[in-house]
C-alpha positions as CSV (number, residue, x, y, z in Angstrom):
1,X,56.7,91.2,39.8
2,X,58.4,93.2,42.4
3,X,56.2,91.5,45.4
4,X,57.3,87.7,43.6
5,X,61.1,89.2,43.6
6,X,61.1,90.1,47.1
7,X,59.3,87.1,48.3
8,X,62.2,84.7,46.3
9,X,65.1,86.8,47.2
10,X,64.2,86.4,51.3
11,X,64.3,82.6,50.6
12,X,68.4,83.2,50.0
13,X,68.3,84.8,54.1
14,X,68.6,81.4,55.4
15,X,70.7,80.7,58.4
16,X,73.6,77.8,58.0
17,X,74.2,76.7,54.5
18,X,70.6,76.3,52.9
19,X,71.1,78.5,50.5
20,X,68.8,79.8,48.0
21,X,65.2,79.4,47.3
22,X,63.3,77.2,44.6
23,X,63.2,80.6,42.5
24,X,65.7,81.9,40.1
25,X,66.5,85.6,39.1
26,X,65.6,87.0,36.1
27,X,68.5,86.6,33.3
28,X,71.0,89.6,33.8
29,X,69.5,90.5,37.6
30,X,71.2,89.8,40.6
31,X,72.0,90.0,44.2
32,X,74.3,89.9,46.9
33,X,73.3,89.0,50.7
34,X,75.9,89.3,53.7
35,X,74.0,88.0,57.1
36,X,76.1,87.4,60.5
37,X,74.9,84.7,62.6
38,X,76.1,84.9,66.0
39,X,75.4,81.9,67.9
40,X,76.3,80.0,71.6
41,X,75.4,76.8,73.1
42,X,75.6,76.5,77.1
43,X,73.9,72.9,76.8
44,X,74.3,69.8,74.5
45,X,71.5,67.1,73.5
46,X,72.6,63.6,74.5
47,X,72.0,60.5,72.2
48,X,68.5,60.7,74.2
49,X,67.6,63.7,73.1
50,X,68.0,65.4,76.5
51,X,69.5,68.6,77.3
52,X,72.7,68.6,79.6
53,X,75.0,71.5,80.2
54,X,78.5,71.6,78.6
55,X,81.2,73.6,77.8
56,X,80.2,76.7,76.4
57,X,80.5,77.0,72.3
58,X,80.4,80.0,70.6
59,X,80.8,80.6,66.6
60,X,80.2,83.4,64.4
61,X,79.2,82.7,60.9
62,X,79.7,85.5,58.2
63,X,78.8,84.1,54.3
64,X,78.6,86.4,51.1
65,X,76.2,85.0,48.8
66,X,76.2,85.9,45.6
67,X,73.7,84.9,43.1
68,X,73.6,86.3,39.3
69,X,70.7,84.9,36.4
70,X,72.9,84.0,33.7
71,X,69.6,83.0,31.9
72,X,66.0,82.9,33.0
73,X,66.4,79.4,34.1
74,X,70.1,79.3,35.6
75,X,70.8,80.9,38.5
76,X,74.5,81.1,39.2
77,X,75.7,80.8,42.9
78,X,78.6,81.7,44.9
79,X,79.2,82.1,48.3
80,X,82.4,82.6,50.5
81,X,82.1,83.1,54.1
82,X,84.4,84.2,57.5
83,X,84.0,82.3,60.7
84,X,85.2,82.3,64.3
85,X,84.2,79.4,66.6
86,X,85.5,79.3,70.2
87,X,85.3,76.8,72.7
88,X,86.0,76.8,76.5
89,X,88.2,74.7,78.2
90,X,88.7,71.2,78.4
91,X,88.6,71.8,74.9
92,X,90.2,75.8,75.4
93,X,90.2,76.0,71.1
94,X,89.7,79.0,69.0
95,X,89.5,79.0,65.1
96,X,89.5,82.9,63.0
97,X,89.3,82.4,59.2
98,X,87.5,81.2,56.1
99,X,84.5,78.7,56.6
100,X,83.1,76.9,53.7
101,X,82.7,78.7,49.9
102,X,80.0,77.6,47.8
103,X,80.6,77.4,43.7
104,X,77.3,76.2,42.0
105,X,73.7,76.8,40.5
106,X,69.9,76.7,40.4
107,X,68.6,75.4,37.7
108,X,64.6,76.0,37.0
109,X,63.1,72.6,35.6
110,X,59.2,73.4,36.0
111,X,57.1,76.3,36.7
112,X,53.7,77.6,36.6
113,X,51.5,80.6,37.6
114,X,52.4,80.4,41.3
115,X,54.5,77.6,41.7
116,X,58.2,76.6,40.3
117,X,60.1,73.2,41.0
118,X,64.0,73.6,41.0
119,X,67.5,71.7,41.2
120,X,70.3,72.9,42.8
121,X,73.5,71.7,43.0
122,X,76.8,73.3,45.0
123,X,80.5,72.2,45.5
124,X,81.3,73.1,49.3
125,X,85.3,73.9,49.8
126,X,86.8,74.2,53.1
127,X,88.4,77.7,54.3
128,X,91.0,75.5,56.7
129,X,92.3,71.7,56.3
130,X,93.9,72.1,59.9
131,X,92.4,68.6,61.4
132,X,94.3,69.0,64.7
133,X,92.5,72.1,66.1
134,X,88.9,70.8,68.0
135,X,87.0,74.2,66.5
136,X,88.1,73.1,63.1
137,X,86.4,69.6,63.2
138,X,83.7,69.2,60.6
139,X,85.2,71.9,58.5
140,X,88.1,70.7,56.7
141,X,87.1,68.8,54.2
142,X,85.3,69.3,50.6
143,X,81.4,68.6,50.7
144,X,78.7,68.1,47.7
145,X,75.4,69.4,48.3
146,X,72.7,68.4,45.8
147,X,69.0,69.6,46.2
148,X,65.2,69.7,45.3
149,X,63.5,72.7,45.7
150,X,59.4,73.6,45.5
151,X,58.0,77.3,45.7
152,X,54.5,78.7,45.8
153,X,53.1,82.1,46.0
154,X,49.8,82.4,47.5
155,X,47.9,85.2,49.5
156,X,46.6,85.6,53.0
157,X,43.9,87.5,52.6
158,X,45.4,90.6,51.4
159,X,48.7,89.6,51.9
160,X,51.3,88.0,49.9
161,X,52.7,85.1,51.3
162,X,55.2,81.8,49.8
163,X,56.5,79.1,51.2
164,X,60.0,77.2,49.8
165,X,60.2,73.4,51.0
166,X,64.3,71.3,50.4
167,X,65.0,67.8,50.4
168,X,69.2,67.7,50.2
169,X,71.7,65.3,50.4
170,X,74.8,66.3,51.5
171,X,78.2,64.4,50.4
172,X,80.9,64.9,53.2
173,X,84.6,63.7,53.7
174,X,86.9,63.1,56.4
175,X,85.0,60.3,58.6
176,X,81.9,62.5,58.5
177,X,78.6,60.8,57.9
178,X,76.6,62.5,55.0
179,X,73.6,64.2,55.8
180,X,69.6,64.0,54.8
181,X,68.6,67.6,54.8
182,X,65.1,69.6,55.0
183,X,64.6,72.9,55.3
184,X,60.7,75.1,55.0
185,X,60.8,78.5,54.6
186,X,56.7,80.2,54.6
187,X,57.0,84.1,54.7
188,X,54.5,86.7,54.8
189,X,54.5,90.7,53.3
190,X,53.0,92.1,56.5
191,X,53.3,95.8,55.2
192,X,54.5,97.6,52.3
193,X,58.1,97.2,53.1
194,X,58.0,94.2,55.8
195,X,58.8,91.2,55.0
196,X,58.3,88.4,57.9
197,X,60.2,84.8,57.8
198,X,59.6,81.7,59.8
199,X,62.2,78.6,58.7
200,X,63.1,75.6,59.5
201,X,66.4,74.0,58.8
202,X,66.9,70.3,59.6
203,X,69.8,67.4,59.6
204,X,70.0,63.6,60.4
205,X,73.5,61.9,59.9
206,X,73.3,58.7,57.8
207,X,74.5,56.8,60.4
208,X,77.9,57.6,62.0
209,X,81.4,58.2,60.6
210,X,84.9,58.4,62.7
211,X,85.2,58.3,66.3
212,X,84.9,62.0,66.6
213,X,81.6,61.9,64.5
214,X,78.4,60.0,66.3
215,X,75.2,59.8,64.6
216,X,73.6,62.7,65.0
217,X,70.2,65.0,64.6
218,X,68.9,68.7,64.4
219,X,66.2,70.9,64.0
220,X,66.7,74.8,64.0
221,X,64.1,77.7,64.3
222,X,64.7,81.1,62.8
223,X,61.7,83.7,63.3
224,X,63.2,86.8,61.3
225,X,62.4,89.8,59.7
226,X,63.4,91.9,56.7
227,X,62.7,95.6,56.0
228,X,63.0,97.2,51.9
229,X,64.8,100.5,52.4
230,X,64.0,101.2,48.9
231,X,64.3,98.6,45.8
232,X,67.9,98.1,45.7
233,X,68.7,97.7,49.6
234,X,66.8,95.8,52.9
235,X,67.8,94.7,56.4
236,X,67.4,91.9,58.2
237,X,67.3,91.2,61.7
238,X,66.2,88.0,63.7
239,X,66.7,84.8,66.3
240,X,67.6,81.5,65.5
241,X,67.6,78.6,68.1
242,X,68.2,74.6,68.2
243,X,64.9,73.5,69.6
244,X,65.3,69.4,68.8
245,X,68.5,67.4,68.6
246,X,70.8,64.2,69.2
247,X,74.3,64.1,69.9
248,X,74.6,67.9,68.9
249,X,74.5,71.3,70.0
250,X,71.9,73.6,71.9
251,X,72.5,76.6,70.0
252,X,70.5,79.9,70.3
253,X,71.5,83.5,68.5
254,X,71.1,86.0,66.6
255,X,70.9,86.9,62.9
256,X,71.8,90.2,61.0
257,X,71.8,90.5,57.2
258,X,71.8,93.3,54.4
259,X,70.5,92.6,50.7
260,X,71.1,94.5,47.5
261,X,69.6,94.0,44.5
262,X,70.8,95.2,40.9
């Protein structure tokens, strides 16, 4: 039971807001995870999917998640987070504040020996409704996020090992287009306390919105991993980097987080 808990509580180490894994916690368990994703983009992907330099982008992302078994199916979730995003000039804009908070829950709807099939469903409010500042855009209004979620336990050789696969749809306001979302998570206990994390987190816009919001696609790459200090606290430290995209981004960074369990 330990090895399961620490396989589903790495799932809830994702970078960007794919939160939570297809497992929920045991009814009157819970955890809180605090991970700092520091991240900059030198380049951009054009709507040909090539690589061209731009102005340089930097944003620091700092969520809280929170998430408490209120019974052995429901998994109560909530998740403020900090942000600073700077951008150089022509744009020259700088934003310090609250990002998005999450209010919501995971509900467990099947589940066998090794497997369990989940919905989750989270109400995304805005830290910041200031639509005039350019490192503000796409943060300013309230977003639904609804989601299917599949886990597996399984073993490579000796090893325990899961992998968590998300389909989302995201609802979002303020001329932004929603979102199709899916994200793969497959992690592996290398070691008595080491925990190693390969995910994949993945957008495409449902067309276009506004003028300041093109059609647009993603795919990001975090190879992480996560070290139990003993049962109630563990580390994690890796990299996370844009690898595929449209109209978006070329980000690369670094990720830090620290877990405890009660």
């Amino acid at each position: 039971m330990r090895v399961r808990s620490l396989l589903a509580a790495a799932l809830v180490a994702a970078a960007g807001p794919a939160y939570g894994g297809a497992w929920t916690l045991p009814e009157g368990q819970g955890q809180l995870i605090v991970t700092a994703t520091g991240t900059q983009a030198d380049q951009s992907f054009d709507h040909d999917w090539v690589a061209h330099e731009s102005s340089r982008y930097r944003k620091l992302d700092v969520p809280a998640l929170f998430e408490y078994g209120v019974t052995k199916d429901f998994t109560a979730i909530v998740s403020p987070s900090l942000q600073h995003v700077d951008i150089a000039a022509p744009s020259d804009a700088e934003r310090t504040g609250l990002g998005y908070s999450e209010f919501g829950g995971r509900y467990r709807l099947l589940h066998g020996k090794d497997w369990v099939f989940s919905a989750q469903a989270t109400m995304r409010i805005p830290g910041t409704t200031d639509t005039a500042n350019p490192a503000a855009i796409g943060y300013t209004f309230p977003e639904f996020d609804a989601r299917a979620l599949f886990g597996t336990t399984f073993q490579v050789g000796s090893r325990p090992a899961f992998v968590d696969l998300q389909v989302a749809q995201r609802f979002r306001g303020g001329g932004a287009p929603n979102e199709f979302r899916t994200d793969g998570t497959l992690g592996l206990q290398v070691a008595k306390r080491w925990l190693l994390l390969a995910q994949t987190f993945n957008v495409v816009s449902e067309g276009s919105g506004s003028a300041l919001f093109p059609s647009y696609n993603y795919s990001k790459v975090e190879l992480s991993a996560v070290y139990a200090i003993n049962e109630q606290w563990s580390v994690q430290v890796g990299a996370i980097s844009t690898v595929l995209g449209r109209n978006a981004l070329q980000e690369n960074g670094l990720v830090f987080g620290i877990w405890r369990y009660f």
